[in-house]
mmCIF file of the C-alpha atoms, coordinates in Angstrom:
data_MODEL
# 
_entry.id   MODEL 
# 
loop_
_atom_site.group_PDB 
_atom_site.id 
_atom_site.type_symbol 
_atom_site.label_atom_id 
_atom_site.label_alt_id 
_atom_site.label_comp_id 
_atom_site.label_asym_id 
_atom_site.label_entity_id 
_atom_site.label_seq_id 
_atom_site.pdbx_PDB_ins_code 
_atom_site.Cartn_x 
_atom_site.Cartn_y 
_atom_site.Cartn_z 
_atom_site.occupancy 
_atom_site.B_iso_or_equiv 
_atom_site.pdbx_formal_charge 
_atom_site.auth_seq_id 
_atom_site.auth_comp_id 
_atom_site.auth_asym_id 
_atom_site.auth_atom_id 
_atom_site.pdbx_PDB_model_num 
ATOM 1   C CA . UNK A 1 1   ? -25.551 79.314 78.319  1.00 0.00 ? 1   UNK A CA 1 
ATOM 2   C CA . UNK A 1 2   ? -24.814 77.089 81.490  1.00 0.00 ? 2   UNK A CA 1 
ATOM 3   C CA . UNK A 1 3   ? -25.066 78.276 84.967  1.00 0.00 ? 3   UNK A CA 1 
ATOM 4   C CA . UNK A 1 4   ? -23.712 77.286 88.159  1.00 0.00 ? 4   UNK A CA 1 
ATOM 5   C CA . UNK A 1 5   ? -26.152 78.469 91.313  1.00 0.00 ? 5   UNK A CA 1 
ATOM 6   C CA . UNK A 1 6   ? -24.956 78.385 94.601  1.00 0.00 ? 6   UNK A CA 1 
ATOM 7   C CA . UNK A 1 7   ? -27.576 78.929 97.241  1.00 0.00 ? 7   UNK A CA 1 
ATOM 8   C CA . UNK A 1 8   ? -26.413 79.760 100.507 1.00 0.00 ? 8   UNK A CA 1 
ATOM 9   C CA . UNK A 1 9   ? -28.718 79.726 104.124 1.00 0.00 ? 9   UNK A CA 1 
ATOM 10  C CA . UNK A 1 10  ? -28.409 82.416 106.414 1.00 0.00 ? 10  UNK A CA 1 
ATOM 11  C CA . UNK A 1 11  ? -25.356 81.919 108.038 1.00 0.00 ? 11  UNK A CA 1 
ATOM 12  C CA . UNK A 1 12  ? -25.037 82.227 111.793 1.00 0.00 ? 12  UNK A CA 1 
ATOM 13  C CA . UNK A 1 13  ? -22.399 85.183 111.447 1.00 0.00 ? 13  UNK A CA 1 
ATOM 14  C CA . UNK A 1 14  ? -23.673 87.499 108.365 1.00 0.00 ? 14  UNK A CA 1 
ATOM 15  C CA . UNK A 1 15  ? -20.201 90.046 108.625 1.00 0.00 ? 15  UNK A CA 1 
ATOM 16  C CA . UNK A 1 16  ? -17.971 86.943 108.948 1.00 0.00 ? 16  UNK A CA 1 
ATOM 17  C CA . UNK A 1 17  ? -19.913 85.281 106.035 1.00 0.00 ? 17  UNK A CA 1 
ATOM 18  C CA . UNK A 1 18  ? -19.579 88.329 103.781 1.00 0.00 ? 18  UNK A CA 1 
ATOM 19  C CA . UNK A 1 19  ? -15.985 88.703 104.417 1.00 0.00 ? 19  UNK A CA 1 
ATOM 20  C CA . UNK A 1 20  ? -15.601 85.169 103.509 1.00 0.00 ? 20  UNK A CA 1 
ATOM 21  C CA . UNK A 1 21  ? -17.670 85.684 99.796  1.00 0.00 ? 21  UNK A CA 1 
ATOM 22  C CA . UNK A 1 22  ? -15.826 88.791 99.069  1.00 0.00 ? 22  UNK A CA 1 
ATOM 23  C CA . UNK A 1 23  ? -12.418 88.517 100.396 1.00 0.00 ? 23  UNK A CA 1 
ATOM 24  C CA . UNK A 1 24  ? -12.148 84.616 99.907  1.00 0.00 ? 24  UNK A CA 1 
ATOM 25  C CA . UNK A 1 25  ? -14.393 83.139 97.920  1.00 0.00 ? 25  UNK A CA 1 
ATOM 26  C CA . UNK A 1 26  ? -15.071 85.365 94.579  1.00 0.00 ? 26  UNK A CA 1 
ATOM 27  C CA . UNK A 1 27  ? -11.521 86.449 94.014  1.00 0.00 ? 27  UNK A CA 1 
ATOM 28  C CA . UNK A 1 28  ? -10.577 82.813 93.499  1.00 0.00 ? 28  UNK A CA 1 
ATOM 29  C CA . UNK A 1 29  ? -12.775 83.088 90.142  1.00 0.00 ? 29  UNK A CA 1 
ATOM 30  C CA . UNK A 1 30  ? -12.484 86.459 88.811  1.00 0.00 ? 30  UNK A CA 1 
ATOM 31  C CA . UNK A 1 31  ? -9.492  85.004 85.904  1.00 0.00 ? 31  UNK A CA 1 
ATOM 32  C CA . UNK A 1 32  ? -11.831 81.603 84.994  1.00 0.00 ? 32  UNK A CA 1 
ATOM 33  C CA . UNK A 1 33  ? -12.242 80.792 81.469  1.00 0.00 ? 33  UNK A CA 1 
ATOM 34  C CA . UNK A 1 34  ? -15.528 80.972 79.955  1.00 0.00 ? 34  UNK A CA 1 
ATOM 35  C CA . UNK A 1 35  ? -16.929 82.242 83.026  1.00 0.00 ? 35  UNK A CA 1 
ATOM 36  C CA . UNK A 1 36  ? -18.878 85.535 81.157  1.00 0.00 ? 36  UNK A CA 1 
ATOM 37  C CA . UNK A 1 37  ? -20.455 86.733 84.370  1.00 0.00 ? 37  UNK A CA 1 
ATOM 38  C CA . UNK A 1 38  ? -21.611 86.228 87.830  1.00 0.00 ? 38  UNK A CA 1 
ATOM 39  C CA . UNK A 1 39  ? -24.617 87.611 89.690  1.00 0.00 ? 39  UNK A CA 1 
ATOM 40  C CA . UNK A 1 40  ? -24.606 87.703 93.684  1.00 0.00 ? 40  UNK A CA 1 
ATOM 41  C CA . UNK A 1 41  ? -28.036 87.851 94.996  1.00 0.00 ? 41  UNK A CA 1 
ATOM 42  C CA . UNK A 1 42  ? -28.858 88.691 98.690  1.00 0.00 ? 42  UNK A CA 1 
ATOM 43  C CA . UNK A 1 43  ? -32.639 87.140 99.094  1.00 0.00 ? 43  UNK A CA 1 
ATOM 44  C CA . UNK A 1 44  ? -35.035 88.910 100.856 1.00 0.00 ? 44  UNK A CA 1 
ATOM 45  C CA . UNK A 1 45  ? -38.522 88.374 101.852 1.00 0.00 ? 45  UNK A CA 1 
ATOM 46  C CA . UNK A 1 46  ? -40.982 90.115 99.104  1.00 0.00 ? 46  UNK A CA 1 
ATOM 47  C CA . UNK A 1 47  ? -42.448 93.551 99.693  1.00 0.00 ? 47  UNK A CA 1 
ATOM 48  C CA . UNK A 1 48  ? -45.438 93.249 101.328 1.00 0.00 ? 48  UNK A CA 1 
ATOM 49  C CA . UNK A 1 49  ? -45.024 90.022 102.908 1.00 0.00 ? 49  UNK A CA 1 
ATOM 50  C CA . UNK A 1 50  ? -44.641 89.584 106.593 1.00 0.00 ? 50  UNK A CA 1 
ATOM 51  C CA . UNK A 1 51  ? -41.261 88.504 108.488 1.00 0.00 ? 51  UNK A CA 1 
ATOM 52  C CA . UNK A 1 52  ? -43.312 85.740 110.405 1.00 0.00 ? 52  UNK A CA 1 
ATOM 53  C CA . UNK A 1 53  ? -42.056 83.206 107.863 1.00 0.00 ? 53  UNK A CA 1 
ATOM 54  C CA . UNK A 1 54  ? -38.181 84.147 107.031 1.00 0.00 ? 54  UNK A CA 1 
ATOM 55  C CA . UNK A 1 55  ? -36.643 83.036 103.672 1.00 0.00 ? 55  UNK A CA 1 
ATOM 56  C CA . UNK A 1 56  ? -34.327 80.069 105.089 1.00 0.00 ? 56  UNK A CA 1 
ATOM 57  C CA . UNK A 1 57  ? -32.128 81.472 101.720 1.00 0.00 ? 57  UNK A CA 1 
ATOM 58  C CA . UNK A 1 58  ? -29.526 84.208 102.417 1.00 0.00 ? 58  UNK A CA 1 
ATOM 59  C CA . UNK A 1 59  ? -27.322 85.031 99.207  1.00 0.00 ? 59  UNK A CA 1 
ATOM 60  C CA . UNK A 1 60  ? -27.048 83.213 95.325  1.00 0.00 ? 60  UNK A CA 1 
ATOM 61  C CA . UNK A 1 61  ? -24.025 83.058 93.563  1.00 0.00 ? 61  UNK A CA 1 
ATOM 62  C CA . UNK A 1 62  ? -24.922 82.469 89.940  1.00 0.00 ? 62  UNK A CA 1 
ATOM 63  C CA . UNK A 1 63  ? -21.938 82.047 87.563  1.00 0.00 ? 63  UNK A CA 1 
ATOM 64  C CA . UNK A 1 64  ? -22.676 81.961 83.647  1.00 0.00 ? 64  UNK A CA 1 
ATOM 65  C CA . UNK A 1 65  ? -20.438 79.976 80.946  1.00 0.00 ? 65  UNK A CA 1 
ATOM 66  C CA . UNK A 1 66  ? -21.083 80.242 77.279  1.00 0.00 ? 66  UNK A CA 1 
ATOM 67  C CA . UNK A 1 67  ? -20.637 76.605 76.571  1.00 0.00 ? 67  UNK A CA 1 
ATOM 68  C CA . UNK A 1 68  ? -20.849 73.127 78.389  1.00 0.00 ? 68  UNK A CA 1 
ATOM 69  C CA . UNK A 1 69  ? -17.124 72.278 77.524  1.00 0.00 ? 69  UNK A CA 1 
ATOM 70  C CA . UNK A 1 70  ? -16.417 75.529 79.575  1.00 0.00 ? 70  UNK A CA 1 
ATOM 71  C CA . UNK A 1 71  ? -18.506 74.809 82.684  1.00 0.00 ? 71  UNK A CA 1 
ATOM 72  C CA . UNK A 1 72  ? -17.840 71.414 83.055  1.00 0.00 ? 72  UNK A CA 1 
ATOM 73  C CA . UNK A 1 73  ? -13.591 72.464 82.762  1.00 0.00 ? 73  UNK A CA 1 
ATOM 74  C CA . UNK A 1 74  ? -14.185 75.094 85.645  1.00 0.00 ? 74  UNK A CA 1 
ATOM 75  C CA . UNK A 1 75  ? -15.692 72.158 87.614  1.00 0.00 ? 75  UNK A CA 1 
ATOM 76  C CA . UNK A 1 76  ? -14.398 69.260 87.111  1.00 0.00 ? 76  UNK A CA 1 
ATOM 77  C CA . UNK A 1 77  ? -10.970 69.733 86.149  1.00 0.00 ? 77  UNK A CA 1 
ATOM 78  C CA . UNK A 1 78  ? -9.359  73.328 86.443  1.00 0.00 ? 78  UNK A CA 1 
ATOM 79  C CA . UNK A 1 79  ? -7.193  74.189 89.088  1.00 0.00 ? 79  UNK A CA 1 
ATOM 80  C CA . UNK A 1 80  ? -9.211  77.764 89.934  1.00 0.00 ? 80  UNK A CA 1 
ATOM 81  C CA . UNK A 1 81  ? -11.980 75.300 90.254  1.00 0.00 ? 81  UNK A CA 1 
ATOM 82  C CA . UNK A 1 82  ? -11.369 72.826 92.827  1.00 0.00 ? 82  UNK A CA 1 
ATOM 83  C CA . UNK A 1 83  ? -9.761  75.975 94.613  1.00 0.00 ? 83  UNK A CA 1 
ATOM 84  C CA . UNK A 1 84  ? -13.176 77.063 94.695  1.00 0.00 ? 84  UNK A CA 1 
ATOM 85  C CA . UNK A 1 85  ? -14.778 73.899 95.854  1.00 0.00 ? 85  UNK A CA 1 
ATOM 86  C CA . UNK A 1 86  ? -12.507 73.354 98.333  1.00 0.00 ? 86  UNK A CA 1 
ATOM 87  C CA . UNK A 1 87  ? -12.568 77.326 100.246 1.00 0.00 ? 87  UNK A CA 1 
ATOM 88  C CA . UNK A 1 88  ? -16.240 76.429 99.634  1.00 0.00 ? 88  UNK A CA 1 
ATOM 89  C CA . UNK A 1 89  ? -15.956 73.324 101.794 1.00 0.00 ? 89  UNK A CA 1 
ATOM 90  C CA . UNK A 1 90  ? -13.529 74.907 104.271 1.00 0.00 ? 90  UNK A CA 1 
ATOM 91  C CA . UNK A 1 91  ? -16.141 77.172 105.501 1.00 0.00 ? 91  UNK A CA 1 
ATOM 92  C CA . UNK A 1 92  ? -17.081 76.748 108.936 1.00 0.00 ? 92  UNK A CA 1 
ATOM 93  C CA . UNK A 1 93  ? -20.470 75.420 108.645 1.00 0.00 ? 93  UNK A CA 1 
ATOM 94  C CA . UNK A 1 94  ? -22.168 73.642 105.576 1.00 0.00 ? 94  UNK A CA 1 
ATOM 95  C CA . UNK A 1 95  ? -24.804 76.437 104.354 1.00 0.00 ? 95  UNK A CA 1 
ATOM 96  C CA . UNK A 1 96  ? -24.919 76.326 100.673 1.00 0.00 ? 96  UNK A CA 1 
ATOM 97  C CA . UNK A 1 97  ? -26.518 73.538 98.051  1.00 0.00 ? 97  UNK A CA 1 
ATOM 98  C CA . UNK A 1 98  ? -24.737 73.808 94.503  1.00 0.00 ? 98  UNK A CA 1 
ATOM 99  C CA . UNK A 1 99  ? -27.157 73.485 90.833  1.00 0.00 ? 99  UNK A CA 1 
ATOM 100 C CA . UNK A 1 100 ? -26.684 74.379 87.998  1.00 0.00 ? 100 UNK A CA 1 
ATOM 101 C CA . UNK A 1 101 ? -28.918 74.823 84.737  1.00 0.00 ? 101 UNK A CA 1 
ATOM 102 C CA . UNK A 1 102 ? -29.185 75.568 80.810  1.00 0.00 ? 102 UNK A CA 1 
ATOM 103 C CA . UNK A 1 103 ? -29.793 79.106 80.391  1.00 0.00 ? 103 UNK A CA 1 
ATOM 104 C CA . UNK A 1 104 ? -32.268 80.650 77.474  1.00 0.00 ? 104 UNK A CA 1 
ATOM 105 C CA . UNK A 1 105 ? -32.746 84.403 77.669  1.00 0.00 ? 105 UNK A CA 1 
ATOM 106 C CA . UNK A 1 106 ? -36.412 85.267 76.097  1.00 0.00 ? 106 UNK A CA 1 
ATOM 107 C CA . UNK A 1 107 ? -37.450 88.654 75.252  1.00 0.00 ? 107 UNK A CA 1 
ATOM 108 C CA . UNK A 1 108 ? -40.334 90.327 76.454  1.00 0.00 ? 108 UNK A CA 1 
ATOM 109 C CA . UNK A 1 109 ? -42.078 90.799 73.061  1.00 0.00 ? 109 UNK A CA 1 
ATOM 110 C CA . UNK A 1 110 ? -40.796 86.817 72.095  1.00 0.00 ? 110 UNK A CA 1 
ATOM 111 C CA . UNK A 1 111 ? -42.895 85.995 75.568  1.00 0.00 ? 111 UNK A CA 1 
ATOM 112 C CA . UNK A 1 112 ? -45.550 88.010 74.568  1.00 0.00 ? 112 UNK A CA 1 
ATOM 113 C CA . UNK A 1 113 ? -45.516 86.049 71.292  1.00 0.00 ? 113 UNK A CA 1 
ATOM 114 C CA . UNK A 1 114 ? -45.680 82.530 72.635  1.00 0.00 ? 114 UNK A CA 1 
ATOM 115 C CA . UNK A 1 115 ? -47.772 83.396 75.092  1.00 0.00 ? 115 UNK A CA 1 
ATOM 116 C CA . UNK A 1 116 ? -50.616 84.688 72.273  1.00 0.00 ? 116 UNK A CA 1 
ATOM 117 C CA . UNK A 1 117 ? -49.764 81.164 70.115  1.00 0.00 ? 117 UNK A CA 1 
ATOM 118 C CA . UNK A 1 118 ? -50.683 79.226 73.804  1.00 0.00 ? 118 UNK A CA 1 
ATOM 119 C CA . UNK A 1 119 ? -54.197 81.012 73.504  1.00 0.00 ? 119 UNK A CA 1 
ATOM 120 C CA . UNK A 1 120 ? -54.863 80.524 70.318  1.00 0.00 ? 120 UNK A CA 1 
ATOM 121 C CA . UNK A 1 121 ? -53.931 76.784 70.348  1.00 0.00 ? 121 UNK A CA 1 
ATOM 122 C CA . UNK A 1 122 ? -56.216 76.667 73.819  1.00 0.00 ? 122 UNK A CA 1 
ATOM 123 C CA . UNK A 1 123 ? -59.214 78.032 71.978  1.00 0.00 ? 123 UNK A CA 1 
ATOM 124 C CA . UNK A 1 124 ? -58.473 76.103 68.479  1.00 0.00 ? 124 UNK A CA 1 
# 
């Protein structure tokens, strides 16, 4: 699976921001194809950890495509997707970094697994 993460900085106006994300930004993608989901983060300092240092991160956008072909249409060449880049641009300050990644979901018990053959190849 291939993921696009968009990491946005606290922006100076958090209402105006989050009327931008909702109203704006994500229904320009809702109808992509290939896109099988999207996560929206809002970051926030750990539990137990002080405010003294803030997160400089505000909200993630991750969107997930099932193949390559897929995410590199939606970027590169689709229509929906250079709508996106550009509302993304036209925002009134420049607050966000774009990545993107190869996916692998692991299940607890095949962590657990690999995890137990690290050991044993440690103590071998």
């Amino acid at each position: 699976m291939y993921k696009l993460m968009i990491i946005f900085k606290e922006p100076e106006n958090a209402e105006e921001f989050e009327q931008f994300y909702y109203d704006d930004l994500i229904p320009t993608i809702v109808n992509v194809d290939g896109l099988e989901r999207m996560e929206l983060t809002k970051i926030r300092v750990p539990l137990g950890f002080t405010r003294d240092t803030p997160t400089p991160f505000d909200l993630q956008i991750e969107m997930y495509f099932q193949t390559k072909k897929s995410f590199e249409f939606f970027l590169n060449e689709s229509e929906i997707g250079q709508e996106f880049q550009e509302k993304l641009s036209s925002y009134s300050e420049p607050i966000y970094t774009f990545a993107w990644g190869q996916t692998e979901v692991i299940s607890k018990s095949e962590i657990v697994s690999r995890y137990n053959d690290f050991v044993i190849n440690l103590t071998s």
